[in-house]
N, C-alpha and C positions, 0 to 999 in steps of 0.2 A: 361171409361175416358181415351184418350190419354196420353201417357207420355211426359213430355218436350222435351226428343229428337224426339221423332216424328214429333209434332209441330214445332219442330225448321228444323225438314226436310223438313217439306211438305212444307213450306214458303221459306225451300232453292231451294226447285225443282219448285214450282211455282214463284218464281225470274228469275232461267235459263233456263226454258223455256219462260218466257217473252220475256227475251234477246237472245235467240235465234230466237226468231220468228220474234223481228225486225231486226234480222241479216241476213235473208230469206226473209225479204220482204212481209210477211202475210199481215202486215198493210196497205201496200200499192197497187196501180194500179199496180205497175211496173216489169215484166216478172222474175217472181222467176228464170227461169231459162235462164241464162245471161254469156257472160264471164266476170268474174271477171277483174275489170284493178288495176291497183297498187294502183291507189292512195284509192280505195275503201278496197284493202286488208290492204293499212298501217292505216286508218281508223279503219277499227274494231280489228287491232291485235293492237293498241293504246290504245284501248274501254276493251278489254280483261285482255289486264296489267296491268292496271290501276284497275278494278276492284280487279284481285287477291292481288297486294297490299293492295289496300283500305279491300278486306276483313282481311288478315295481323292485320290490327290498330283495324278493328271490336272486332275480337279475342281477341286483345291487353286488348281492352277495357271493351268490355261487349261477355267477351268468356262466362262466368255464364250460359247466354241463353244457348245453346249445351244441358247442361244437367241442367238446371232449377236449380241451386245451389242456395239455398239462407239461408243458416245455415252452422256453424261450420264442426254441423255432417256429413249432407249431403255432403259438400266439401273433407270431408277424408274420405269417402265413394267410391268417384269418384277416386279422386289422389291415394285410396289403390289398385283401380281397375286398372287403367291408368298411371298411372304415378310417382311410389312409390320414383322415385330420387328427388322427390319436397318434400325441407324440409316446413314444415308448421308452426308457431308461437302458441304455443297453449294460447287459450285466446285473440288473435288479428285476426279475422277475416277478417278485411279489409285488411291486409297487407298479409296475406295468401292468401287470394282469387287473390289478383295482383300479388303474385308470381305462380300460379296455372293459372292464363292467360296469365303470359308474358311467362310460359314453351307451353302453347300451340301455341301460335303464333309462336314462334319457331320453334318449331314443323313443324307448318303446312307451315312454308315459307321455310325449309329445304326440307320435299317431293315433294313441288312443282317444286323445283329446280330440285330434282333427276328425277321424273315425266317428266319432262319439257327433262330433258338432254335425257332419257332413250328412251322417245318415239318420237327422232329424227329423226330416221330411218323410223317410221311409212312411212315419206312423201314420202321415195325410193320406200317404196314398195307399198303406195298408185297410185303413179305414175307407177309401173311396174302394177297395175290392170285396170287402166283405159287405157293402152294401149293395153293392151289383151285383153281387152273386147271390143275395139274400141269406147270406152265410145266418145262423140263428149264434147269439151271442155266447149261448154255451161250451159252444165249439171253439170259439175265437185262439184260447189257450194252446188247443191239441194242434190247430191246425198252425199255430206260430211256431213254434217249438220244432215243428215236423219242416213244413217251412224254410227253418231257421238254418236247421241241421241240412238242409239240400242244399240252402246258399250258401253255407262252409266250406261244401265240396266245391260246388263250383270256383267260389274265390280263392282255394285251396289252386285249383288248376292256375288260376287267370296271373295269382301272384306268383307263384313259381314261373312258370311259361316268361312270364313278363322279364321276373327278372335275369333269368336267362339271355333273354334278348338284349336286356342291360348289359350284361355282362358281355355279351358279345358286339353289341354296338351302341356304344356310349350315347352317341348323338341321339336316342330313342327320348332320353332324358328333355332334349330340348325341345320333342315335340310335344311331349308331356308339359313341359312349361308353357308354352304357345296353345296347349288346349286347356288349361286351367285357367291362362287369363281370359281365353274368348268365354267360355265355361261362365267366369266371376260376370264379366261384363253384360251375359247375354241375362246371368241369373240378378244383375243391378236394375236392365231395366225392362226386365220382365213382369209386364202387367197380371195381377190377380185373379185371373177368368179361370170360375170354379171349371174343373177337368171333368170328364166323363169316361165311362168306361162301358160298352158294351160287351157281354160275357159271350156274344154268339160272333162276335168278329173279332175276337181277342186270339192275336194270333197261336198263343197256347194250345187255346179252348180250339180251333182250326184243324191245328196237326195229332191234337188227342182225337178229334172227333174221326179224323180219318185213318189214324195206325191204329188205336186202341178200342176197346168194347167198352162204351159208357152205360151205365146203370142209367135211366131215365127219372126214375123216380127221384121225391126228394133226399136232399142230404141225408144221409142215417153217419152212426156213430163208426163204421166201418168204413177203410178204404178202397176194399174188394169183396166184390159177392158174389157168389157162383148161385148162378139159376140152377134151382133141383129138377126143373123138365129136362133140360140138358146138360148137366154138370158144364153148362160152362163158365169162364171167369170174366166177371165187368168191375172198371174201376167204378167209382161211384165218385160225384159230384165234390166229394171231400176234398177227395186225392186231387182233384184238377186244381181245387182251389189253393191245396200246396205246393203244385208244378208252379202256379202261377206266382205264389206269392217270392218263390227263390229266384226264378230267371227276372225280374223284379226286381227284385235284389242287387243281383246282377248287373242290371242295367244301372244302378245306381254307384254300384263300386266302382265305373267306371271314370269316375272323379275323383275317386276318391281314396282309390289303390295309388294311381299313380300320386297323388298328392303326399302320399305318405313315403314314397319313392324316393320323396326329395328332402327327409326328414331322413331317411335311411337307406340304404342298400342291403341290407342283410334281408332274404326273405322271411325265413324265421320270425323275425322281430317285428317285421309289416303284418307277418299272418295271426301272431298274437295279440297285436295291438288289434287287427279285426275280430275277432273270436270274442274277445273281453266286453269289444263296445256297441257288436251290436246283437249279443247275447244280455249286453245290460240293457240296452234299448228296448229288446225283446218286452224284459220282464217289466219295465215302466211304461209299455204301452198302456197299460189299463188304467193311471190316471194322467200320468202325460198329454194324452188323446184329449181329453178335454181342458187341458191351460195351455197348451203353445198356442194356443190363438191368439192367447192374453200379449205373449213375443210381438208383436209387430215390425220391431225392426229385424231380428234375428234374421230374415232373410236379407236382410243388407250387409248384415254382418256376416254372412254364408260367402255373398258376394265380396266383398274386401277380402275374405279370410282365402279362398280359391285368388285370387287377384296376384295377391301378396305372394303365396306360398308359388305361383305360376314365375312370376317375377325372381323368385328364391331362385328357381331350376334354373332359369336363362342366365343368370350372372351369379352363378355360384362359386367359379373359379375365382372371379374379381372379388366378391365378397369374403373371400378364404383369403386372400391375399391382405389385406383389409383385415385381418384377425376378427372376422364374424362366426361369435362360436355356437355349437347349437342350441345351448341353452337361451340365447335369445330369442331363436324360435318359438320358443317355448312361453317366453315374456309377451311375445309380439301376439300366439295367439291367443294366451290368457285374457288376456287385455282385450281384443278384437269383442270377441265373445261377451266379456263380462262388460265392454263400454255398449254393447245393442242391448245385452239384457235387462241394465239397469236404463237403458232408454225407454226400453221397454216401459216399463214400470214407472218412471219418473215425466214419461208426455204419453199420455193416455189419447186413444184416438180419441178425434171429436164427431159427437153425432151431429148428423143432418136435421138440424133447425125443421120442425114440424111446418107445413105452407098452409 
């Protein structure tokens, strides 16, 4: 028999793949693969916020679902597993159970946030690969979304796996705090020198070129072609450009999984807070891409914000002891965020005086 958080996954993953698939276009006549125009990206990155709120108030409400809570026991079963700073009422169930959902919605609307801020950059360097690969801009959409959906799986692994290892050796916590601060520090004074990407030494492009049969030709609208001289099957230049964009990904959740680690332990709540923000990300890529530039400080604020939440992990006990609740968290990275973005905006860079 299924456990309730299964059930309560497999109904989350067959929801967002729903909505992604009418976010592609499956349901319809109309050419999945298209340039996206504005008003279709402020559309579905409308469609995406709205939803991760709205799950927020879910939480809020009937978080229980998650893990099928519906007794005393089982509830300080969970909160001793997950979440041991939630005091409980012993004898009042109902009033513990709401305070054991309003700490998860917190929870989970704080990593989304961190989530949301950490994998900003993704879109630089999403854009620095479909320039290297010569990706044609019509594609951009089909190949995100596909993309997307492969880095789910992967950080689907990485956060379970991970947290297991939590679970079983707490102190993993602490190294996670120790590579978030070097992480903040290395990303504070880390010099601006545009990146490069070459697609024929890109280790991907590497291990595809030697297990799998590549089409040669350019991109087409297809991930696999079977040559009619010999029925055989070649991936085609699309599909790599998908492998490439999720292990990508990947490399990037690597800050930023555990950063949310230290906002929560429950995996569940780390895996939806990823799902939500960087499925929202996804869908603001197409005018996002052209005004983070306008950010200039936001990468300092990336850096504080990994600094801080590094420093969280290391003296967490001490900070609990100290009545540090997690909604401060919450305050601390509200505010990180919104004091670089309105820096942003309020000291404009200055150009280089003409000689």
């Amino acid at each position: 028999m299924l456990s309730s958080e299964t059930v309560f996954f497999l109904a989350f993953a067959t929801f967002v793949l729903f909505i992604m698939a009418l976010d592609l276009g499956a349901f319809s006549r109309k050419n999945q693969s298209h340039v996206v125009e504005f008003k279709e990206a402020a559309i579905w990155s409308a469609i995406w916020v709205a939803l991760s709120v709205a799950f927020y108030f879910f939480l809020k409400n009937f978080g229980y679902l998650v893990h099928g809570i519906e007794n005393f026991a089982h509830l300080q079963e969970v909160r001793n597993q997950y979440a041991e700073h939630v005091e409980l009422i012993p004898g009042n169930f109902a009033a513990s159970l709401a305070r054991f959902q309003n700490n998860m919605s917190l929870e989970y609307i704080t990593g989304y946030l961190v989530e949301y801020s950490l994998s900003a950059d993704n879109i630089f360097v999403f854009i620095l690969i479909f320039n290297s690969f010569g990706l044609q801009q019509r594609y951009y959409k089909k190949v995100l979304v596909w993309g997307i959906l492969g880095a789910i799986v992967l950080r689907f692994i990485f956060i379970f796996v991970g947290s297991a290892l939590i679970q079983r050796f707490e102190w993993i916590l602490y190294l996670f705090g120790a590579f978030l601060m070097y992480t903040g520090f290395q990303l504070f004074f880390q010099k601006g020198e545009d990146e490069k990407i070459e697609p024929a030494k890109h280790p991907v492009v590497r291990f595809a070129s030697k297990y799998l049969n590549i089409y040669r030709r350019n991109v087409t609208d297809n991930f696999f072609v079977r040559r009619k001289t010999d029925n055989k099957l070649f991936v085609t230049p699309l599909f790599i450009i998908v492998i490439v964009v999720s292990f990508t990904d990947l490399v990037f959740a690597v800050d930023s999984i555990p950063a949310i680690f230290s906002i929560t332990k429950d995996p569940y709540i780390v895996f939806f807070s990823n799902v939500f923000a960087i499925m929202g990300l996804r869908s603001m890529f197409f005018f996002l891409s052209s005004i983070m530039g306008k950010f200039r400080f936001l990468k300092v604020g990336l850096a504080v914000l990994l600094t801080f939440i590094g420093t969280k992990m290391l003296t967490e006990h001490w900070l609990a002891e100290y009545g540090f609740k997690p909604v401060y968290s919450l305050y601390i990275i509200v505010g990180i965020l919104g004091i670089s973005v309105l820096a942003s905006l309020l000291i404009p860079e200055k150009k280089e005086e003409m000689q």
